[in-house]
N, C-alpha and C positions, 0 to 999 in steps of 0.2 A: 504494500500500500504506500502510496507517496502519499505522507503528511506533513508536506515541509511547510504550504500556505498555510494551513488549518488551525483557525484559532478557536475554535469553541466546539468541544466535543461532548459536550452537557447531553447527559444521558444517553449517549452513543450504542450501548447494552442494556439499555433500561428495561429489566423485566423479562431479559433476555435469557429464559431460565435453562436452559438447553446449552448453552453458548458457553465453549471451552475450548475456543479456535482448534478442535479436530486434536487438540492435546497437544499442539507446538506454540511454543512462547511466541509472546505479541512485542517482538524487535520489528520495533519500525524503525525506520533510518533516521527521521527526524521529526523529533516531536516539540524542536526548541520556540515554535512558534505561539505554541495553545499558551491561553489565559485560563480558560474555563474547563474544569474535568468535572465539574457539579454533576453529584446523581450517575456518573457514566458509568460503572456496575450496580448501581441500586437493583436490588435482590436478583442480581446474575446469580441464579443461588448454585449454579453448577463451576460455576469458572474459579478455575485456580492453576495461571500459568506465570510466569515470568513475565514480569513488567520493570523489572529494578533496572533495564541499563534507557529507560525512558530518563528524554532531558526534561527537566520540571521544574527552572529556572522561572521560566518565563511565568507561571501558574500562580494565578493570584484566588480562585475558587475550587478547592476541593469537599463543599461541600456534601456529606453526605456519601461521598464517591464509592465508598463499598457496605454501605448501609443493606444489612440482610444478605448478602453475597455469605453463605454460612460453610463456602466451601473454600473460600479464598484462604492459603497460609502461604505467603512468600515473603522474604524480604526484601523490605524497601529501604533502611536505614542510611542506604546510598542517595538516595531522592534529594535534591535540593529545595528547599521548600520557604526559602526566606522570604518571598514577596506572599507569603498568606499573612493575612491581617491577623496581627500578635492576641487580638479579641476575642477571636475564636468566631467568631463573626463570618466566616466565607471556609470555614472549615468543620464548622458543629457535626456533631453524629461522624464524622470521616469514618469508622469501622465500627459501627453499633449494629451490636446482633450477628456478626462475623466469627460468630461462635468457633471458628476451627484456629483463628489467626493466632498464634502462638510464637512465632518469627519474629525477628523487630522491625518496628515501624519507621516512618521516617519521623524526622523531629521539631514535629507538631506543638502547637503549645498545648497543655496542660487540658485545656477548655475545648479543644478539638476533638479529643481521645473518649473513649467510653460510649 
């Protein structure tokens, strides 16, 4: 997939309960443009593949992003994630109900998490 334009992938797999891209990691070449990941696995409740060499520099909204996704465990602790607003404000719920995720995360504020 060429996602070098693409700035807003809000809800991209929303609900997409099926969806474990065929069981190969989702290396896209370039993700340094997205702003917005809001909701894009919200209750993908079957996907759980490699996302950590995703650039997420740019990512000011991960709202919600793996909210009920209850299959997701990878690590992200590599994720850059500095431009999400320290409030918790464009990032609440980020893995709520992600029951399996036990890996570390990236480094969210405090108020994101849970």
């Amino acid at each position: 997939w060429n996602t070098a334009s693409v700035t807003n992938m809000q809800g991209m797999f929303y609900e997409a309960t099926a969806f474990n891209n065929g069981g190969a990691a989702l290396t896209w070449a370039n993700t340094a443009a997205v702003k917005n990941m809001q909701r894009m696995f919200l209750h993908a409740t079957s996907f759980n593949q490699d996302v950590s060499e995703w650039n997420t520099e740019s990512v000011t909204d991960m709202m919600m992003m793996f909210y009920g996704a209850t299959s997701f465990n990878r690590d992200l602790s590599s994720w850059t994630v500095a431009n999400i607003d320290t409030d918790g404000s464009k990032c609440a719920y980020f893995e709520r109900y992600a029951v399996a995720w036990t890996l570390p995360k990236p480094a969210l504020p405090a108020s994101c998490l849970g």
